[in-house]
PLY file of the C-alpha trace (Angstrom):
ply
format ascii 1.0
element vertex 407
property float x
property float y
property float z
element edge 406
property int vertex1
property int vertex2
end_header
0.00 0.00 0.00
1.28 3.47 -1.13
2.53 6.14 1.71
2.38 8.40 -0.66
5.91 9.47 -0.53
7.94 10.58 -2.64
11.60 9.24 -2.33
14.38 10.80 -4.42
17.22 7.65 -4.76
20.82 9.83 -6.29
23.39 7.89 -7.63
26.94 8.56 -8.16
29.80 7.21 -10.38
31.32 4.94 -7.99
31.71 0.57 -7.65
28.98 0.67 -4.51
26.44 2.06 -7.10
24.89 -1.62 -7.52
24.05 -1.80 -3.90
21.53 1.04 -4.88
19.57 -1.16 -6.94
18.61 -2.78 -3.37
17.67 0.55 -1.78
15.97 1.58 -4.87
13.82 -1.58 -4.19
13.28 -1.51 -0.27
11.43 1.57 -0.82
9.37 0.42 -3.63
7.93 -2.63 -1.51
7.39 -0.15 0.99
5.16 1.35 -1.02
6.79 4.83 -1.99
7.19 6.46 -5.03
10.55 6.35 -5.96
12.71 8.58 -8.29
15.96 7.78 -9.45
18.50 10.70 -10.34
22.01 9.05 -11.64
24.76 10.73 -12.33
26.59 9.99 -16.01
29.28 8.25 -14.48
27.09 6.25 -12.05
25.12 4.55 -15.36
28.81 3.38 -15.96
28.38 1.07 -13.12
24.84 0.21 -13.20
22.51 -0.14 -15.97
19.55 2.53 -16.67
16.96 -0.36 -17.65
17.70 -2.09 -14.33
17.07 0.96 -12.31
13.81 1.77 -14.15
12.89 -1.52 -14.11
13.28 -1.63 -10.17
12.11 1.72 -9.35
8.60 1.45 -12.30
9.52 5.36 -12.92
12.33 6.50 -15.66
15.57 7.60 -14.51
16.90 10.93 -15.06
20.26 11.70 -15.68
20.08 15.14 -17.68
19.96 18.65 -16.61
18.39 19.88 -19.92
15.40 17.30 -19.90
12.16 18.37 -19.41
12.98 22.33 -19.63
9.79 23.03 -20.06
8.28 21.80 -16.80
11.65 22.84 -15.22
12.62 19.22 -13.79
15.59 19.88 -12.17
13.62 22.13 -9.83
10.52 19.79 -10.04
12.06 16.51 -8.50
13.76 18.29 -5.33
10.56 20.23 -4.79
8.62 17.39 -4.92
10.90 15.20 -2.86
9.89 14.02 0.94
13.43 12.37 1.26
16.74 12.47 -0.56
19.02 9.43 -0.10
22.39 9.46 -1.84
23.77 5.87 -2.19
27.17 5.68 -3.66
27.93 9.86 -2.20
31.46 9.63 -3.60
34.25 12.13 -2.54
33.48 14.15 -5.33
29.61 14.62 -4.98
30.54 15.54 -1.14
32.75 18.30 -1.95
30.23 19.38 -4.40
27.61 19.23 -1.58
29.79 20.95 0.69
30.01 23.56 -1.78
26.70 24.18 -3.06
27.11 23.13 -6.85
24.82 22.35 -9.06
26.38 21.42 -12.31
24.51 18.12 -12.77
20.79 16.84 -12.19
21.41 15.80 -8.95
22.87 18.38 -7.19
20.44 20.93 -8.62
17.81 18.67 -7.21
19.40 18.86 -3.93
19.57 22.41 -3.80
16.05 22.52 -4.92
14.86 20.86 -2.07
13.82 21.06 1.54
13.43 17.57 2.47
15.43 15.38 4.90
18.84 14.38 3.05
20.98 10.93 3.83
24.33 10.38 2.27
25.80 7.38 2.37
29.64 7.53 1.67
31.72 5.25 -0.31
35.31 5.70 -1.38
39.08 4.30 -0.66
40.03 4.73 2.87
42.98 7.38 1.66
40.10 9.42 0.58
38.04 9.23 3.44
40.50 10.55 5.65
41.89 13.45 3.32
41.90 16.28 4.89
39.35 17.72 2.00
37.20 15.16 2.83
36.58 15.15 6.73
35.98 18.80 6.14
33.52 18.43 4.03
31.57 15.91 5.82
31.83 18.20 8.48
30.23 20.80 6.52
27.31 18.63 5.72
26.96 17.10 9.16
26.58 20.82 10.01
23.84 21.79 7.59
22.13 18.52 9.56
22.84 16.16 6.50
22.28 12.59 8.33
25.36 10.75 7.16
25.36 6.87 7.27
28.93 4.84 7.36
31.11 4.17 6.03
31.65 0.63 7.24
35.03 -1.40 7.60
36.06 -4.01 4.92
37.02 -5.13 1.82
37.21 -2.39 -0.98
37.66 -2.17 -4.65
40.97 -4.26 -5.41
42.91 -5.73 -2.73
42.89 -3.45 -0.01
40.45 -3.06 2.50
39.69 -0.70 5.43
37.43 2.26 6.32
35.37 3.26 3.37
32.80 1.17 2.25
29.75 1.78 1.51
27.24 0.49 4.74
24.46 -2.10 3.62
21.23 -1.24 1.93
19.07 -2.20 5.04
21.24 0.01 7.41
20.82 3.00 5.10
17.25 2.43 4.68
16.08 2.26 8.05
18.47 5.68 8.63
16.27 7.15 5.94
12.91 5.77 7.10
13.76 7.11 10.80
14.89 10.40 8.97
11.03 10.88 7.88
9.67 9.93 11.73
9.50 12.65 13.95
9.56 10.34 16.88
12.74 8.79 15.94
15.07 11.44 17.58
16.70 11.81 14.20
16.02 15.26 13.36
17.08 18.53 11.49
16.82 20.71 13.93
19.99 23.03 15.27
18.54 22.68 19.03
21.82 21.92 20.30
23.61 24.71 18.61
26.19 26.82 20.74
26.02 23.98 23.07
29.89 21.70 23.82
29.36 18.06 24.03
32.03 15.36 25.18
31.28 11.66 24.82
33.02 8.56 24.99
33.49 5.58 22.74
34.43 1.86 22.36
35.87 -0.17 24.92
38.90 -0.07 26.90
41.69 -2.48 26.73
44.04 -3.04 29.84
47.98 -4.69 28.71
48.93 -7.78 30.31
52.11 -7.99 27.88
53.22 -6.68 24.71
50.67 -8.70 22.80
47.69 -9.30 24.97
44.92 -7.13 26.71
41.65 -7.28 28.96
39.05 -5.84 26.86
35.16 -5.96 26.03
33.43 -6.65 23.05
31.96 -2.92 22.70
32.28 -1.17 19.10
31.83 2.31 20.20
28.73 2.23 17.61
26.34 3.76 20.04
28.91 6.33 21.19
29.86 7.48 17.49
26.34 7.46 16.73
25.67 10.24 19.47
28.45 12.16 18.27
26.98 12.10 14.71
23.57 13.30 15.66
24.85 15.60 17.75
26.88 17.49 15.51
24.03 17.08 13.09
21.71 18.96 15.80
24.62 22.03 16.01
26.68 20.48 18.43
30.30 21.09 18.94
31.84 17.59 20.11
34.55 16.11 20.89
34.57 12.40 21.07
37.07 10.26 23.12
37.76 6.98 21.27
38.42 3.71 22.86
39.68 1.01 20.50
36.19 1.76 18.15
36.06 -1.05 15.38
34.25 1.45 13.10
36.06 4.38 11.44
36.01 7.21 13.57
33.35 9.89 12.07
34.59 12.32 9.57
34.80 16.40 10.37
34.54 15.50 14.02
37.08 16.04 16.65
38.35 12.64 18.03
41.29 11.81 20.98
41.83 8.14 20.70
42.71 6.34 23.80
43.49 2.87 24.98
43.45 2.20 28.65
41.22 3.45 31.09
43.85 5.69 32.73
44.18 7.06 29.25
40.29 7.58 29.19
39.82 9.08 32.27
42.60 11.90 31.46
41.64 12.50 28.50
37.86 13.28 29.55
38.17 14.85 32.58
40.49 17.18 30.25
38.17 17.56 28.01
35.17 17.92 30.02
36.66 21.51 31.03
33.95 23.97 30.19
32.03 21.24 28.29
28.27 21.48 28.94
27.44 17.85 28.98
29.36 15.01 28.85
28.44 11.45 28.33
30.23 8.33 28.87
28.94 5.88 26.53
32.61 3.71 26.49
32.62 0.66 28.01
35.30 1.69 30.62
37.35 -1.78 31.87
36.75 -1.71 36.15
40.15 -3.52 36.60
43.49 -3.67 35.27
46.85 -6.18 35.43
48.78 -4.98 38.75
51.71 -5.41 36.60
52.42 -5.43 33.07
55.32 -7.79 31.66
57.42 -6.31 29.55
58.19 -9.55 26.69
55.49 -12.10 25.93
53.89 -14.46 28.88
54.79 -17.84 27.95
52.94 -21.12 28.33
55.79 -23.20 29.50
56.32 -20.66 32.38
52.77 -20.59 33.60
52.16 -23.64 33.53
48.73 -25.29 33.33
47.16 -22.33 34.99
47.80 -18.69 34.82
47.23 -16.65 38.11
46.43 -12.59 37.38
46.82 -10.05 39.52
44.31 -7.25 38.65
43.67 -3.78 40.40
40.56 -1.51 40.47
40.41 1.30 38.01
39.22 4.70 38.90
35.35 5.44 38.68
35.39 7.86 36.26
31.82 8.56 35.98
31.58 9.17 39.86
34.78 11.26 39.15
33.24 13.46 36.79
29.64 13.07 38.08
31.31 14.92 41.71
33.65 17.46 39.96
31.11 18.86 37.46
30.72 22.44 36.82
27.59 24.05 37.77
24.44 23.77 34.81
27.25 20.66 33.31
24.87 17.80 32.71
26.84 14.33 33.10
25.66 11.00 31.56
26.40 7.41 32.06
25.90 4.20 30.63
24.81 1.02 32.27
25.52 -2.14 30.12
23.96 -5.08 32.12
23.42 -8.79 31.21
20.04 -9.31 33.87
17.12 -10.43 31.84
14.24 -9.37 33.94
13.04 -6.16 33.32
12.50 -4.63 36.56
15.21 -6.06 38.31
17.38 -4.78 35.16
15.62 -1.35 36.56
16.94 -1.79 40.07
20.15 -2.03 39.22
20.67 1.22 37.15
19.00 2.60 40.02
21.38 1.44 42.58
24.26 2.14 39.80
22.83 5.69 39.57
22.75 6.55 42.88
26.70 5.33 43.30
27.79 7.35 40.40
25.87 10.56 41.40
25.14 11.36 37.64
21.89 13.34 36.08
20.75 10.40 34.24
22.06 6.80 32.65
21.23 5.22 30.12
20.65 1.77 30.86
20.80 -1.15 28.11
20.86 -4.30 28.14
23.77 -6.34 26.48
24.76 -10.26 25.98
26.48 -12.37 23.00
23.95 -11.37 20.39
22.59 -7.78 21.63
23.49 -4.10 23.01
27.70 -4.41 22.22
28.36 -4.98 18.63
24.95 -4.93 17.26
23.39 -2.12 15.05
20.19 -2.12 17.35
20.04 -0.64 20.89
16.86 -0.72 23.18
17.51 1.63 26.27
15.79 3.55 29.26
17.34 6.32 30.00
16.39 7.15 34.43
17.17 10.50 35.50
18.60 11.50 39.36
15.38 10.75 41.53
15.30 6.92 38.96
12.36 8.18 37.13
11.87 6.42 33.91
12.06 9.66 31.43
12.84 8.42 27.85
12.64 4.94 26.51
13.69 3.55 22.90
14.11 0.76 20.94
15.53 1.07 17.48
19.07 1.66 15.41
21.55 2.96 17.16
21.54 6.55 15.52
17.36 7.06 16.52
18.55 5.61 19.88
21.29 8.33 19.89
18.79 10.50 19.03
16.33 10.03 22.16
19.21 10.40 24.15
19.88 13.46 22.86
16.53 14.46 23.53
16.46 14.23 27.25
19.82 16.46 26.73
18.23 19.16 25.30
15.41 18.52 28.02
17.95 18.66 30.59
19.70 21.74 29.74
16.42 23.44 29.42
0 1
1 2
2 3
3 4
4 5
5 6
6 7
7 8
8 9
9 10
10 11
11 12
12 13
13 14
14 15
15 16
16 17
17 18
18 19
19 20
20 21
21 22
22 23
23 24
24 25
25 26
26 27
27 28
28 29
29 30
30 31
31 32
32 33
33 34
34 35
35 36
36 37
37 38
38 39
39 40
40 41
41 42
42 43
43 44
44 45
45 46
46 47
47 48
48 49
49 50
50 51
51 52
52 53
53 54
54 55
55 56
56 57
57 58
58 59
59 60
60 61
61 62
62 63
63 64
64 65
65 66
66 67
67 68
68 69
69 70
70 71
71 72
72 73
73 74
74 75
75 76
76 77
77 78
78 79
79 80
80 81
81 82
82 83
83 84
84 85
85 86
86 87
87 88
88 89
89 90
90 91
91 92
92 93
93 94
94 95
95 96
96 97
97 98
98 99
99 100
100 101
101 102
102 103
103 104
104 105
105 106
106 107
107 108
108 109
109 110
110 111
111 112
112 113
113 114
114 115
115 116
116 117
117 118
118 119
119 120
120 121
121 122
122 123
123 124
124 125
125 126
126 127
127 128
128 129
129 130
130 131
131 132
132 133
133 134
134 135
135 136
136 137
137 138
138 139
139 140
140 141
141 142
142 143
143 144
144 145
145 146
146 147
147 148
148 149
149 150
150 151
151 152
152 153
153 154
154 155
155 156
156 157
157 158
158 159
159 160
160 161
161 162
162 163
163 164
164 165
165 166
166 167
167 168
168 169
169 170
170 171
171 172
172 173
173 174
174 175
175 176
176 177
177 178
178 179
179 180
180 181
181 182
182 183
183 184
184 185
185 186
186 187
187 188
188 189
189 190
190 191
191 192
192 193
193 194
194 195
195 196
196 197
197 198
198 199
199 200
200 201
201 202
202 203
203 204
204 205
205 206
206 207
207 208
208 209
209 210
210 211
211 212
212 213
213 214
214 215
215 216
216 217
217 218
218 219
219 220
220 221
221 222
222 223
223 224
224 225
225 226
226 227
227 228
228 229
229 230
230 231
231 232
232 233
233 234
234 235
235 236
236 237
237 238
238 239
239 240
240 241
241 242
242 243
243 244
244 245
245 246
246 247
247 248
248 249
249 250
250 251
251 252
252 253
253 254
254 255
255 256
256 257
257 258
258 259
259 260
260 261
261 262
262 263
263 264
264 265
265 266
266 267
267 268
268 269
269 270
270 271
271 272
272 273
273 274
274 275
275 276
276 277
277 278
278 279
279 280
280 281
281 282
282 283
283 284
284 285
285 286
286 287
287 288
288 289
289 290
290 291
291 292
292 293
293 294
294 295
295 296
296 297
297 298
298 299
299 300
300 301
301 302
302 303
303 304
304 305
305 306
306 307
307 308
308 309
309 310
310 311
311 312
312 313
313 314
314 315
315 316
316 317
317 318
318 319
319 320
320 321
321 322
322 323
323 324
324 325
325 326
326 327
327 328
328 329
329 330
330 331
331 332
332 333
333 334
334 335
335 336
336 337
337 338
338 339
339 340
340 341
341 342
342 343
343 344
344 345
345 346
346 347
347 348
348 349
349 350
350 351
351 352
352 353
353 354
354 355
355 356
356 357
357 358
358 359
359 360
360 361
361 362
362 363
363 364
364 365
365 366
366 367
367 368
368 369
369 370
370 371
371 372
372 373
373 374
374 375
375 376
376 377
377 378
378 379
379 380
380 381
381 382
382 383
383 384
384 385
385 386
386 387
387 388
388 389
389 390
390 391
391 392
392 393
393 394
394 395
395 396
396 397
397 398
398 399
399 400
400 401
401 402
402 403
403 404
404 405
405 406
């Protein structure tokens, strides 16, 4: 059954462009009216009967077609959502810069609806210098940009850069058009300084081994992406992430939790809120050997010596400046709901924070995954946001009750 949307699908000239043919279709079976506006070099790598064939509506590639009913102003105007799936380096400069010398980016500029970029390029170009400031740009205009992922690209080398799967770009876009996602356009955390941490800590036993978690730092980038996107100026602290670190956003990468816990209480100067969403190890090797442990001298049994870490939520929860919001994260394994309540209550009322987020993790949920279900309790425990979703409308609840909170 028809939404009656209209969904604008852009194309651009680069190897990913074939994984558009599956977007192109996800919205079709959900019943929208989709448009397809390809670039000349993007029909190099994907066939214009395939695409119209796919999306049931021709597929414009020309600037000068259709004059007469002025098209390259028609499509953008008519648009409810823009998704752009391949968004090479070169159509993100041009976005960056406002050009319009093709179909597509005078449909773009022609438009007012929500716009999701999905990047795809070598891993040398994703990290150019060009590059991460023009994603910035973008991210600043609240452009929701999805990926890249980690893994094999074009050729033999592989690494930060490809394109993120159809279904993960797709459910961005649908949550773009819900108002109740979190995921939104609006600058309502402009002039505003936001700290958050990311990924998991790893503690050295020797020079080849570590105590770690399995946390990605997904749910931590995530926030920093929709927070910049919603005017933010960020800073992200990085533990270990095992996704690339977002483009045109400020990033300290760290290791250990010592190295976490300097690095954000640094950081946290003069920030107005901070939030801990790392996976911060609570204990560490006494000592750390300086050449590899080896079996033969351990033995059939290995005997570690391990020392607390510093709380640095409670750290930062008692320091805080006055009007600083602080939030933490509670990742706990306990199945039952309410007694899954109880303890980020009790956890709460240790740390002395002004709300936490409280998820639920295990071997197939919370760390790793690209879905996140959450309460977020504030001081007194009061239940005051809930979601269930992707991790970027997650991020974007979250951000909610921050813009609540500073009021």
């Amino acid at each position: 059954m028809s939404h009656g949307r209209t969904i604008v699908v852009g194309i651009t000239g680069g190897i990913a462009a074939y994984k558009a043919v599956n977007i192109v279709r996800a919205f079709v079976l959900l019943g929208d009216s989709v448009h397809v506006v390809a670039t000349p070099a993007a029909l190099r790598f994907v066939g214009r009967p395939t695409l119209e064939a796919i999306s049931r509506n021709p597929v414009h590639t020309d600037l000068y077609e259709g004059v007469a009913e002025v098209r390259h102003v028609a499509i953008g105007q008519s648009a409810d959502l823009i998704v752009v799936a391949p968004a090479t380096a070169n159509t993100i400069a041009k976005l960056a810069a406002g050009l319009a010398d093709d179909l597509l980016g005078n449909t773009i500029l022609a438009s007012t609806a929500p716009l999701v970029i999905a990047p795809a390029m070598h891993t040398e170009m994703w990290n150019n210098p060009a590059t991460v400031h023009n994603v910035q740009t973008l991210r600043n205009r609240g452009v929701i940009v999805v990926g890249p992922g980690v893994g094999r690209l074009t050729g033999s080398d592989s690494g930060a850069g490809r394109m993120e799967e159809p279904d993960v770009i797709v459910a961005a876009a649908l949550e773009a058009l819900q108002p109740d996602t979190g995921i939104t356009a609006a600058r309502d955390l402009s002039g505003t300084r936001i700290v958050i941490t990311a990924g998991g800590t790893r503690e050295p036993l020797d020079p080849v081994r570590f105590l770690g978690n399995r946390s990605s730092g997904k749910q931590g980038v995530r926030l920093a992406e929709a927070a910049t996107a919603r005017g933010a100026s960020v800073v992200l602290i990085a533990a270990n992430l095992e996704i690339p670190a977002p483009a045109g956003i400020e990033t300290r990468l760290v290791g250990t939790a010592l190295e976490l816990q300097s690095a954000v209480t640094e950081a946290a100067v003069g920030a107005d809120v901070v939030i801990m969403a790392a996976a911060v190890a609570d204990y560490r090797p006494a000592a750390v050997r300086g050449d590899k442990i080896k079996k033969d001298e351990a033995g059939d049994t290995l005997t570690l010596e391990l020392v607390k870490n510093p709380d640095i939520l409670a750290g930062l929860a008692a320091a805080r400046e006055p009007g600083q919001l602080v939030i933490g994260f509670a990742a706990e394994t306990q199945t039952d709901p309410d007694r899954l309540l109880a303890l980020g209550r009790e956890k709460l009322a240790r740390k002395g924070c002004d709300y936490l987020v409280l998820n639920r993790v295990g071997w197939t949920e919370g760390f790793a995954a690209e879905r996140n279900q959450v309460r977020v309790i504030d001081s007194a425990g009061v239940i005051v946001a809930e979601a269930a979703g992707t991790k970027m409308s997650v991020a974007g609840r979250i951000l909610d009750v921050v813009v609540a909170g500073l009021g």
